[in-house]
C-alpha positions in Angstrom: 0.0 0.0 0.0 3.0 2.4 0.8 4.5 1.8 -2.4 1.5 2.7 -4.3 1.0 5.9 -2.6 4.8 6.6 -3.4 4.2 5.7 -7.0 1.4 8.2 -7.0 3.1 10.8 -5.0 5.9 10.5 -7.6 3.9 10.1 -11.2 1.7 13.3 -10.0 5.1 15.6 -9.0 6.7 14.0 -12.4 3.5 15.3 -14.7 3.3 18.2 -12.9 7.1 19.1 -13.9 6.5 17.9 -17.5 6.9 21.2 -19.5 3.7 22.7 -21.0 3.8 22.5 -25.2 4.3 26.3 -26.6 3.7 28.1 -30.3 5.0 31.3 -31.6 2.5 32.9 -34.1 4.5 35.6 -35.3 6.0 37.5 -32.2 3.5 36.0 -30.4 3.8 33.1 -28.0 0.5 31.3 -26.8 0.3 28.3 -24.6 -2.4 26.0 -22.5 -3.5 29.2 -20.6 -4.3 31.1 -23.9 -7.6 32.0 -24.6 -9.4 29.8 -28.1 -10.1 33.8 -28.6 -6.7 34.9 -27.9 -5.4 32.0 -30.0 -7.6 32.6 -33.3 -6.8 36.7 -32.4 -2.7 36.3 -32.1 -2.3 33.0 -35.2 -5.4 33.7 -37.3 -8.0 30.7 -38.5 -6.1 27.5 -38.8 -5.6 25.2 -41.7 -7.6 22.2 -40.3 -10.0 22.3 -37.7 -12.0 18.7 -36.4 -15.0 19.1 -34.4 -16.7 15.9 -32.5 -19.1 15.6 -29.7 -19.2 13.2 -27.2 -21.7 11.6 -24.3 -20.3 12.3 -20.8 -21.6 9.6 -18.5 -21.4 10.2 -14.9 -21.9 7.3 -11.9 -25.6 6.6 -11.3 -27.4 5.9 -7.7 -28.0 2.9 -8.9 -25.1 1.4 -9.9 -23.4 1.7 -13.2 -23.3 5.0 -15.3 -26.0 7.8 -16.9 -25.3 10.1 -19.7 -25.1 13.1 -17.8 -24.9 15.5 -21.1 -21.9 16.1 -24.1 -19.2 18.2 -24.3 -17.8 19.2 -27.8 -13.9 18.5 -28.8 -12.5 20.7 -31.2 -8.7 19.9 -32.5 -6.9 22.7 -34.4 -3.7 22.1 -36.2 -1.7 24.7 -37.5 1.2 24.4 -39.9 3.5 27.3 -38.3 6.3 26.6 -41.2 7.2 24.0 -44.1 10.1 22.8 -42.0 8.1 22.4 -38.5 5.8 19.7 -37.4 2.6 21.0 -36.9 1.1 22.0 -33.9 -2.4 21.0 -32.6 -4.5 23.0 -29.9 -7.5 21.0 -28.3 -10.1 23.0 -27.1 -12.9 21.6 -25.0 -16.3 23.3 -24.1 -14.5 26.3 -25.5 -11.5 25.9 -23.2 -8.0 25.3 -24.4 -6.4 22.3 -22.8 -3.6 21.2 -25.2 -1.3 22.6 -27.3 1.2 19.3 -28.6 3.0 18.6 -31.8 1.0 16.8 -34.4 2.3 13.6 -36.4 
């Protein structure tokens, strides 16, 4: 039981080191705390956007699970230069929570 509470201690002060992905648009640099707003307003529309919605389910009294409502998943990718990887922002609800290099 220690060790597991160890191994947690340790993965949760390991991802909360773990660097937070960055783009420059222009002189600009926006991150994970950037607005969508501030993101479209700084790098402009990008080339690719993918929208989905999903079910969120959430435990039931029951037992089991109920669909408690959806939340909608955008993914952004923008092409910052031919010789960079591309970089794609997730947005969920309307709030940015990932900016990571796409494959």
């Amino acid at each position: 039981m220690r060790s597991n509470i160890t191994a947690l201690i340790v993965l949760s002060l390991v991802s909360a080191a773990a660097p937070a992905e960055s783009m420059r648009c222009g002189s600009s640099l926006v991150d994970e705390t950037t607005s969508a707003a501030m993101i479209l307003k700084k790098c402009g529309e990008p080339q690719t956007k993918h929208v989905r919605t999903e079910d969120v389910y959430a435990p039931a009294l029951q037992g089991g699970t109920r669909k408690n409502g959806t939340r909608t998943i955008e993914v952004w990718i923008y092409q910052r230069s031919s010789g960079s990887l591309p970089m794609a922002v997730t947005i969920i609800d309307g709030k940015v929570t990932r900016l990571e290099r796409a494959s």
